[in-house]
C-alpha angles and dihedrals in degrees: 000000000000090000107066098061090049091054084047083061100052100061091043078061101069087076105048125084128282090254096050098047090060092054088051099054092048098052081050100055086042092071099038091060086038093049083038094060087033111112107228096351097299107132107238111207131200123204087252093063093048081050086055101052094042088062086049095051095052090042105033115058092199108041091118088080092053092053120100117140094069144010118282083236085061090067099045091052085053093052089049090055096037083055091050086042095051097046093045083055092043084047098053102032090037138077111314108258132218114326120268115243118230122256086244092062089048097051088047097050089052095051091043093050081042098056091041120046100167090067139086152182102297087044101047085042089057090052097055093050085059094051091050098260117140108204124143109242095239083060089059084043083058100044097038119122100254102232136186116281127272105033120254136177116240124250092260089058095047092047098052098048078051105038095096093062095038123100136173129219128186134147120219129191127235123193119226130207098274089055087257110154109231118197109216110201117212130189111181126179111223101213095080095358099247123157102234095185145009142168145175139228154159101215116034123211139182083238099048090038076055104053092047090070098050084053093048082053141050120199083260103060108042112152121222101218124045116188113200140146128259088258110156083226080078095074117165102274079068097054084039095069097043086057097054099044085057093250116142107213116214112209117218114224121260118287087359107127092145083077097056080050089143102062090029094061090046084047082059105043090053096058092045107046094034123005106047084066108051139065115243114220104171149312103296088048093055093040092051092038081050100051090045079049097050092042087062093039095062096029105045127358116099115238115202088214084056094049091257096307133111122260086244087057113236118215117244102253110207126213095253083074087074132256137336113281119186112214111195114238130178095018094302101309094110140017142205121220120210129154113254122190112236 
């Protein structure tokens, strides 16, 4: 079957060149003695032959119509990895490149372009040359953490340059014991978590909701942001007088309490510490239980945002002041610890 398309080949020979036809003819004989050391018909190729017919390729311009054996794509495909192959050998055997950089300056140069999105190269580069690395810029262009375009800070960036004019307000229910349904209202300010107002009542309103806040705030403090839920306690009076005191409210999206997290988990932390363990009689009871609440909450109790300290700071006692004395807060259920000399 290989036979007759060679023999084709030979009479279109008689009207090419002299040169060509040699080629020809030894491209020919090539794949006769290739097919005639080939086991059932399968053409068996050395790397010399491969050699052979890569030299044809780049001398003979028609060397496409002489090829049988195997496709003209299968040639290419030699010359491309006789090309890798030659440049791996020149590289290793060659004149040293540029310098490897050590696995340390990688990893520093990741962590650099991750904690600051806003850099790049030219900037990191210039960091590096401060701390004593020597590294060429196109190197930290390599090695940089490829990031969305264009560049943005992360949320816990933009919150913090925006904690100290952010506030919280919520309002939770506590059940007394007539089964009555008090609604507790809460404004904290997120900078030290400190709860800045609160109120109860039996019968919410959008004015009282209202005039909660023009107590929570004097004309001095007014905060610039005011994070709430889409509560229908929230009427228009109340958006009213946010307006009107300049405050731009933020609305969390529906069933999303995981973006008010600030004032939830104080909402929790309430119940638990307090509330859960404790019988609620009426309004004046809970205002006044809340107040002795809120009194240990800002005085005493560690918060891990706060690195462990209270959003009023305690001063660190050490043991020369005399020994640990427990003071009883919040009926017992807490207590705060300070040295005391006997």
């Amino acid at each position: 079957m290989r036979v007759l398309p060679i023999l084709i080949t030979l009479l279109r020979s008689a009207f090419r060149s002299r040169a060509a036809v040699e080629l020809e003819n030894l491209a020919l004989r090539h794949q006769v003695n290739v097919l005639k050391r080939s086991v059932k018909h399968r053409p068996k190729l050395t790397p010399a032959d491969r050699l052979l017919w890569l030299i044809l390729s780049r001398v003979w311009s028609d060397w496409r119509s002489a090829l049988a054996i195997v496709q003209p794509e299968t040639v290419i495909a030699w010359h491309r990895k006789g090309f890798c192959l030659f440049w791996t050998w020149k590289v290793r055997r060659g004149q040293p490149g540029r310098p490897a950089v050590c696995r340390e300056v990688r990893d520093l140069i990741r962590r650099m372009s991750r904690e600051n999105p806003l850099w790049g190269a030219p900037h990191i580069h210039g960091e590096l040359l401060k701390l004593g690395i020597n590294i060429g810029e196109t190197s930290v262009a390599k090695y940089m953490v490829r990031g969305r375009k264009p560049p943005s800070q992360t949320w816990r960036t933009f919150l913090n340059n925006h904690v100290k004019t952010l506030v919280s307000v919520d309002f939770f229910t506590v059940p007394t014991i007539r089964f009555q349904v008090l609604y507790v209202f809460l404004v904290l300010a997120h900078e030290r978590r400190r709860v800045v107002h609160f109120n109860v009542t039996a019968h919410p309103t959008a004015e009282w909701t209202a005039q909660q806040l023009r107590e929570a705030f004097p004309f001095d403090q007014i905060p610039r942001y005011l994070l709430r839920d889409r509560d229908k306690i929230f009427g228009d009076d109340f958006s009213r007088q946010v307006a009107d005191m300049k405050i731009q409210e933020v609305l969390s999206a529906p069933r999303s309490p995981w973006q008010r997290a600030y004032v939830e988990r104080v909402i929790g932390s309430i119940r638990r510490e307090c509330l859960d363990h404790v019988i609620v009689f009426n309004e004046t009871g809970l205002r006044r239980m809340l107040s002795v609440y809120f009194s240990y909450y800002h005085e005493t109790r560690p918060h891990l945002s706060l690195e462990k300290d209270s959003p009023e700071p305690r001063k660190v006692q050490p043991p020369e002041l005399g020994q640990v004395v427990a003071v009883p807060q919040v009926g017992g259920l807490h207590h705060r610890y300070e040295r005391c000399a006997a």
